[in-house]
C-alpha positions as CSV (number, residue, x, y, z in Angstrom):
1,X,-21.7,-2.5,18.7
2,X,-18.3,-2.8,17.5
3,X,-15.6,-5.7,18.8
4,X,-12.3,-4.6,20.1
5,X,-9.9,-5.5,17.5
6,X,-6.7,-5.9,19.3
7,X,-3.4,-4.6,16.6
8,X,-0.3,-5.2,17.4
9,X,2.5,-2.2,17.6
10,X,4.1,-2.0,14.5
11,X,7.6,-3.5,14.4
12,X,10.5,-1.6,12.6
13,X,14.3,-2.2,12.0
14,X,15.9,1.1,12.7
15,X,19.5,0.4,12.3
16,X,19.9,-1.2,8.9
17,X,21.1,0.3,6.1
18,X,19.4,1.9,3.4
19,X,19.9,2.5,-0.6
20,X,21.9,5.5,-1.6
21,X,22.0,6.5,-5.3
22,X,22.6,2.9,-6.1
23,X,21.4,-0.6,-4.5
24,X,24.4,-2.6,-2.6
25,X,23.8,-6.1,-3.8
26,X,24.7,-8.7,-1.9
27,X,24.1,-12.5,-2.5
28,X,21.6,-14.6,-0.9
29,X,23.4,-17.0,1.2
30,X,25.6,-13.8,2.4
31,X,22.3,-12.5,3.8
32,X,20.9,-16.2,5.1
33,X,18.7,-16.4,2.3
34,X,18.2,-19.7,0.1
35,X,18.9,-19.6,-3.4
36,X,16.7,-22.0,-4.5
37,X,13.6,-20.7,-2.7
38,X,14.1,-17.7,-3.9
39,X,14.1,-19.2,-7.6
40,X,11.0,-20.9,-6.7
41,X,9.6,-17.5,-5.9
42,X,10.3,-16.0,-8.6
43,X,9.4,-19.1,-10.9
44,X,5.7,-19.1,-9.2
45,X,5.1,-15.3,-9.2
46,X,7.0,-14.4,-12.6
47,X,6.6,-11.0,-14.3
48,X,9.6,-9.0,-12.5
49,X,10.7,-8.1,-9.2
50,X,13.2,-8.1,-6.1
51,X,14.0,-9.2,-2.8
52,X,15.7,-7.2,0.1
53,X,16.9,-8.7,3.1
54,X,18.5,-6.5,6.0
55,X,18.7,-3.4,3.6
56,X,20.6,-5.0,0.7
57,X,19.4,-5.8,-2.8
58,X,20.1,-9.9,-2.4
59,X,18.1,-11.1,-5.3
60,X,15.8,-10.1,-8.5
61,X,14.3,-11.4,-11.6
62,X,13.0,-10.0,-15.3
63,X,13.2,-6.3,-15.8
64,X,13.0,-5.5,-12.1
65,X,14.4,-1.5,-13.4
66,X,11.3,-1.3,-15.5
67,X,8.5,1.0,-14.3
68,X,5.1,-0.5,-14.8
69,X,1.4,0.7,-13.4
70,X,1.2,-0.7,-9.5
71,X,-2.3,-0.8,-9.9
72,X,-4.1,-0.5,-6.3
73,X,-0.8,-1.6,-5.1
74,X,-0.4,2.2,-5.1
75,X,-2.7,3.2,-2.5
76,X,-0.2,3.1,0.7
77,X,2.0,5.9,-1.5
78,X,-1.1,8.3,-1.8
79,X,-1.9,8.1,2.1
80,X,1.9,8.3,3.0
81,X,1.8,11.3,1.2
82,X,-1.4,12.2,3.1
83,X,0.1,11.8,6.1
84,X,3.3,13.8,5.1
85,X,0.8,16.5,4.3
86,X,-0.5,16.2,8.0
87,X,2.8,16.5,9.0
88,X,3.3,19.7,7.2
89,X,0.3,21.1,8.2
90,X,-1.5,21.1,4.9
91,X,-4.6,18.6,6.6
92,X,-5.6,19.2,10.0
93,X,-5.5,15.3,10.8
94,X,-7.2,12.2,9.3
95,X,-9.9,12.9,10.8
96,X,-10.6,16.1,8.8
97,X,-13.8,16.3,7.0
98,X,-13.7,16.0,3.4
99,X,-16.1,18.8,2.9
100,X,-14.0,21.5,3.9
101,X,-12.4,20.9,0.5
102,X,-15.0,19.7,-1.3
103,X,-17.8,21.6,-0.4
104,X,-20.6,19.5,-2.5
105,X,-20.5,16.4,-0.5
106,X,-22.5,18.6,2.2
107,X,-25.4,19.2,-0.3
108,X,-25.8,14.9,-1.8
109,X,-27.8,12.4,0.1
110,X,-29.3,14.4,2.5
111,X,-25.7,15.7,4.1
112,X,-24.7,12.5,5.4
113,X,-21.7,12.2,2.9
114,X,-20.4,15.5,4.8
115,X,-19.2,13.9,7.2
116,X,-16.6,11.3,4.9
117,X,-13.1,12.6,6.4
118,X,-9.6,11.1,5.3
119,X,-9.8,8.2,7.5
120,X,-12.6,6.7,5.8
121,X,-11.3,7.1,2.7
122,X,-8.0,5.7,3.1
123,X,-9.8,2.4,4.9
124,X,-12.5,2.0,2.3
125,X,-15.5,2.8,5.3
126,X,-16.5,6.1,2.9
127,X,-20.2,5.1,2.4
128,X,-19.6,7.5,-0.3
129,X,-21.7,6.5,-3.6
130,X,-23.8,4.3,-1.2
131,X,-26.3,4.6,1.2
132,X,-24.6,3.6,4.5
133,X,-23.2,6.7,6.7
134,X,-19.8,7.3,6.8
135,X,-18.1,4.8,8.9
136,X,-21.0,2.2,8.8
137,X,-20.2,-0.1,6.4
138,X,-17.2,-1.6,4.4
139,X,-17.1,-0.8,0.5
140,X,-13.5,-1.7,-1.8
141,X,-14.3,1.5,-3.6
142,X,-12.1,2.9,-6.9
143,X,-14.8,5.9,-7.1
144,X,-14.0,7.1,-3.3
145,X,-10.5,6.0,-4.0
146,X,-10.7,8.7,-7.2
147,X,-12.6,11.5,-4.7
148,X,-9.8,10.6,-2.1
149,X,-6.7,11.0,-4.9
150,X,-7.8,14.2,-6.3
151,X,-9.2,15.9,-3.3
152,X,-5.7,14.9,-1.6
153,X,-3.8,16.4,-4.5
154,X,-6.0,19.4,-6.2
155,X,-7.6,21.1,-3.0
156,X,-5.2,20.3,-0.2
157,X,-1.6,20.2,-1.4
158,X,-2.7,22.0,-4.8
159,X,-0.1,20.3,-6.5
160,X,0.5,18.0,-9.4
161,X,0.3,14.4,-7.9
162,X,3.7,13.4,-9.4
163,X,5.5,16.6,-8.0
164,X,3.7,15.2,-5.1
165,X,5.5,11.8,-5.2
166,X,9.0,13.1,-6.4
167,X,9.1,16.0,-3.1
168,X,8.0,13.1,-0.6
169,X,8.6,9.6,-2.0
170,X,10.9,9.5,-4.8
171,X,13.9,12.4,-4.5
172,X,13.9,11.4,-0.8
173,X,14.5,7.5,-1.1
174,X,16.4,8.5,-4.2
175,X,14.8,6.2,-6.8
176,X,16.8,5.0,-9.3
177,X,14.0,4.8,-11.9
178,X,11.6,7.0,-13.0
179,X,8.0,7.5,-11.5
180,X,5.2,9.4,-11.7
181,X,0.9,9.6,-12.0
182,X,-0.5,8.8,-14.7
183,X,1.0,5.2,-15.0
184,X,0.2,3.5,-19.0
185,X,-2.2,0.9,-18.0
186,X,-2.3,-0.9,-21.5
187,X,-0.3,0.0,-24.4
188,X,-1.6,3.5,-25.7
189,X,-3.6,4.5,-22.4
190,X,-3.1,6.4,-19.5
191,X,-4.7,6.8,-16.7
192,X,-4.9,9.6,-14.2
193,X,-4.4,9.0,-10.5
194,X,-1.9,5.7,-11.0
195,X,1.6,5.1,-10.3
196,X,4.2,3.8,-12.5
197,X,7.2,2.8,-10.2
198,X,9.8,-0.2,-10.9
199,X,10.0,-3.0,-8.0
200,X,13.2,-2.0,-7.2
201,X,12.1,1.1,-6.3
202,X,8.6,-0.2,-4.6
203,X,10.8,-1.8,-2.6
204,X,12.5,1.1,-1.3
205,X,9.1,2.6,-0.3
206,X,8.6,-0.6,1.6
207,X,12.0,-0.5,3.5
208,X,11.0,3.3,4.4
209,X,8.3,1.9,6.4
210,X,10.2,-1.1,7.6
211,X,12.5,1.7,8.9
212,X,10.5,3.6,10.8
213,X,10.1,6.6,8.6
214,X,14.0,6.9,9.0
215,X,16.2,7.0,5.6
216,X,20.2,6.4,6.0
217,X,22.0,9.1,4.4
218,X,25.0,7.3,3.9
219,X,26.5,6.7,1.1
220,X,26.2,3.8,-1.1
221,X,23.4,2.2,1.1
222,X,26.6,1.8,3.7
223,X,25.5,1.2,7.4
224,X,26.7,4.6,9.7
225,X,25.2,7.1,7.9
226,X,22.9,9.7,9.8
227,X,19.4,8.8,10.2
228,X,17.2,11.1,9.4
229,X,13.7,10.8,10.6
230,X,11.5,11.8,7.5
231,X,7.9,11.0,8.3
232,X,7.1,11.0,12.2
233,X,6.3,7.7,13.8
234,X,3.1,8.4,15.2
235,X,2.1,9.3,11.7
236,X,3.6,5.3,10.5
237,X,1.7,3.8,13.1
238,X,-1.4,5.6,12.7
239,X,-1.0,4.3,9.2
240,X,-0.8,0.9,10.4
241,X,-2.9,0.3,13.1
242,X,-5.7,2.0,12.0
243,X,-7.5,-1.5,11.2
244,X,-11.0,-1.9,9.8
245,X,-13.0,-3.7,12.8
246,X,-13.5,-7.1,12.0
247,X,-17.4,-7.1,12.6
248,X,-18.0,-3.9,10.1
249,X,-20.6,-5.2,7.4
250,X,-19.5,-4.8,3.7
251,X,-22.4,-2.4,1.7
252,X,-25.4,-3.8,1.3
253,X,-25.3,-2.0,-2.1
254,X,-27.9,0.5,-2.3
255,X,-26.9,3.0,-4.5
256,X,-26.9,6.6,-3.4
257,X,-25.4,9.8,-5.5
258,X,-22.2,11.1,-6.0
259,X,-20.3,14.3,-6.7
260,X,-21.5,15.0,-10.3
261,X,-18.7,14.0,-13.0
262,X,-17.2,11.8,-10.1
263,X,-15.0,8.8,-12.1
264,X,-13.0,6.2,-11.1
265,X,-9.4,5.9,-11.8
266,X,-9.9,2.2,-11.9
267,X,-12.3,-0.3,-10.8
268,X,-15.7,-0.3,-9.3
269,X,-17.7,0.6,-5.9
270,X,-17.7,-3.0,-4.2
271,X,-14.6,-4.8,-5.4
272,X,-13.7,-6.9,-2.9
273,X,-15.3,-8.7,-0.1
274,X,-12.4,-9.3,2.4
275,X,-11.0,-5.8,4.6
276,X,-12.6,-5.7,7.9
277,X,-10.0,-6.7,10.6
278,X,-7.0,-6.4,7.7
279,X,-6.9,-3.3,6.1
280,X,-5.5,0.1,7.4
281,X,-5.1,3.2,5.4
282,X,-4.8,1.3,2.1
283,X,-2.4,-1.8,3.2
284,X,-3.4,-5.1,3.9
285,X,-2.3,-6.3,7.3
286,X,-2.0,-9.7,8.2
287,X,-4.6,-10.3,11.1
288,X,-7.8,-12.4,11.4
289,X,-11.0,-11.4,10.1
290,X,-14.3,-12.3,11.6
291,X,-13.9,-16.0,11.3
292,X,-10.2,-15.7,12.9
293,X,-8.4,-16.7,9.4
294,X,-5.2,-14.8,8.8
295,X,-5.0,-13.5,5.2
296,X,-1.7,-15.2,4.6
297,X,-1.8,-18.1,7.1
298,X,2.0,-19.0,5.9
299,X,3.2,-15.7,6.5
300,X,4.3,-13.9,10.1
301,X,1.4,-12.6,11.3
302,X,3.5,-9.0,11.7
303,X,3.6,-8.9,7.6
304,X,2.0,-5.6,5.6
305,X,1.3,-6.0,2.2
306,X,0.3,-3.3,-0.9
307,X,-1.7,-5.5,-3.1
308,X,-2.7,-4.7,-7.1
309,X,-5.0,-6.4,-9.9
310,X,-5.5,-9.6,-7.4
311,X,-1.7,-9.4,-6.3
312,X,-0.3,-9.4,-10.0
313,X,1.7,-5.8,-8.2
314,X,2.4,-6.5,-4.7
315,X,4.3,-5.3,-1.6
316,X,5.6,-7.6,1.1
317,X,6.9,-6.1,4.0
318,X,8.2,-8.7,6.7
319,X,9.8,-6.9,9.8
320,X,10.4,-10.2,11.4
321,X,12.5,-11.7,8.9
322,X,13.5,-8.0,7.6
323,X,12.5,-8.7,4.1
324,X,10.8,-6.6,1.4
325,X,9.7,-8.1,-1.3
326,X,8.0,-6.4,-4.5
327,X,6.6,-7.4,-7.9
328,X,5.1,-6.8,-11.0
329,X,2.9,-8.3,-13.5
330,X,2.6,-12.0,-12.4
331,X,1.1,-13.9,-14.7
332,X,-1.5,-15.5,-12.8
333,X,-4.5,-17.0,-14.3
334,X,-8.2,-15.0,-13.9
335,X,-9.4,-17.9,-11.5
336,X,-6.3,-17.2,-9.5
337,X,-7.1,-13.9,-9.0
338,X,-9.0,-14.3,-5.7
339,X,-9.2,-12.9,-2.3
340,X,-6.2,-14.4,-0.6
341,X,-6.7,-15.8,2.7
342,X,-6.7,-19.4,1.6
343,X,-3.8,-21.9,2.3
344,X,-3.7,-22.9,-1.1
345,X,-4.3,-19.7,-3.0
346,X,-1.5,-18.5,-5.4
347,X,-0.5,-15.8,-2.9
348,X,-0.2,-17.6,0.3
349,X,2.2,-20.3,-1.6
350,X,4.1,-17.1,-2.3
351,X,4.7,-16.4,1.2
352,X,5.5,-19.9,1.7
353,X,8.3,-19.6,-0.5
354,X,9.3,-16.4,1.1
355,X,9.9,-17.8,4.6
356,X,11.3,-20.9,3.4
357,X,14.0,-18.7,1.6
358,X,14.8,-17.7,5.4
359,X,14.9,-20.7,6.9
């Protein structure tokens, strides 16, 4: 039987300002940040990135302008834009079977993998490629990630992913940097299904959710401008309280077939063992897992995150101290690279940093 997983209602900031064609800075201590944790930050997590506090632009380090591949950091992008394509009308709901647009799954593994909707794929519960039904078991997945992706953008919205992301995410938040699929992840190699976006402009996706699915059209990032509700809220909830239950068992790794051709866009079928009780439609949320342990015990507990190559690209989104923070390409060690979750672990003393910067 599954547990009740209790998740709280998400908190956004509604009134703040928001980035026109160009990013108001402001300084740190004008926005009650301080300096030098904010140094620190950016000392322990080098690579590049920014911080934004109450809407404005109040601190960043290396080439924070630079597009760069946001790894799996980029999942929460692909199921906004799922969700915008519920809102359309394009996808019935999450909860839409797979099969109506993929046909095959009905005819693998005995039909079970007919029954894989949206939902499952955007919270890693697929079963696809193993033998568990759909919903059974927990499975960090880059092949169902890959079925999700290309499903999402070559049966539904029949559309080239990166026209995808410039209609929903990037003309609307007005990026200032260019992005698009097909991210270089190493020099000389591309990648289908991956995002190249700069952390300034990361960031922006962050503050979208932070506000609510609201974007300011005043100018300059100046506060008064109409709101304009972009992305329905029940749609922004949905994808943030739509939380693994703690007591779902990861895969017990029996293989089972897939889709012929199927490939990944990076990664394997079990990745990671953490996700029950944190993870909704491709963010990490910061909630206990079976044992009760937060996965950044330093942070709020109301924090989101979009996390990439063992957080090398990540996504902080604070509502409680109205922050968004984003980076790229910390230069952590292979060792470091572990589940967070762990008061000493390389990402929690990030967060540390982070709420000392608001104290």
């Amino acid at each position: 039987m599954t547990a009740t997983l209790v998740v709280p209602t998400p908190t956004y900031i509604l009134d703040g300002p928001c980035p026109g064609e160009t990013w108001e800075e402001r300084t740190p201590e004008s926005l009650g940040l301080r300096r030098s944790s904010l140094d620190a930050l950016a000392q322990h997590v080098r690579g590049r990135g920014v911080v934004v506090k109450g809407g404005y632009l109040a601190y960043h380090w290396g080439e924070y302008k630079t597009p760069g591949d946001l790894a799996s950091a980029r999942k929460p992008v692909s199921s906004t834009i799922l969700l915008y394509a519920v809102q359309d009308g394009l996808i019935e709901s999450a909860d839409e079977s797979l099969a109506n647009y993929v046909p095959g799954l009905r005819d693998i593994n005995g039909g079970k993998d007919g029954g894989i909707t949206w939902r499952h794929l955007a919270s890693q519960t697929s079963g696809y490629g193993w033998s568990e039904s759909p919903g059974a078991a927990w499975s960090y997945n880059d092949f169902a990630l890959a079925l999700y992706v290309d499903t999402l953008f070559d049966a539904a919205l029949k559309v080239d992913p990166t026209e995808a992301l410039h209609k929903y995410i990037s003309t609307p938040l007005q990026f200032e940097d260019a992005s698009h699929f097909n991210a270089e992840i190493k020099p000389g190699t591309r990648r289908r299904g991956r995002i190249a976006m700069s952390p300034r402009d990361h960031a922006r996706f962050g503050l979208f959710y932070l506000r609510g699915g609201t974007w300011n059209s005043g100018s300059g990032g100046e506060a008064g401008g109409r709101q304009k509700q972009l992305l329905r809220r029940d749609l922004l909830d949905q994808a943030l309280t739509s939380v693994v239950p703690a007591d779902v068992p990861a895969t017990a790794g029996v293989d089972a077939d897939m889709l012929p051709g199927q490939v990944s866009h990076g990664g394997g079928k079990r990745t990671n063992a953490n996700g029950p009780g944190q993870y909704s439609f491709n963010w990490w949320l910061n909630l206990p897992d079976e044992h009760g342990k937060l996965l950044f015990p330093a942070a709020p507990q109301d924090t989101y995150v979009a996390i990439g190559l063992g957080m090398t690209r990540g996504l902080w989104v604070i509502p409680s101290l109205d922050l968004v923070v984003a980076w790229q390409g910390a230069n952590w060690s292979e060792d470091d690279k572990v589940n967070p979750g762990k008061p000493r672990s390389v990402h929690n003393e990030a967060a540390q940093f982070m709420v000392e910067a608001t104290r």
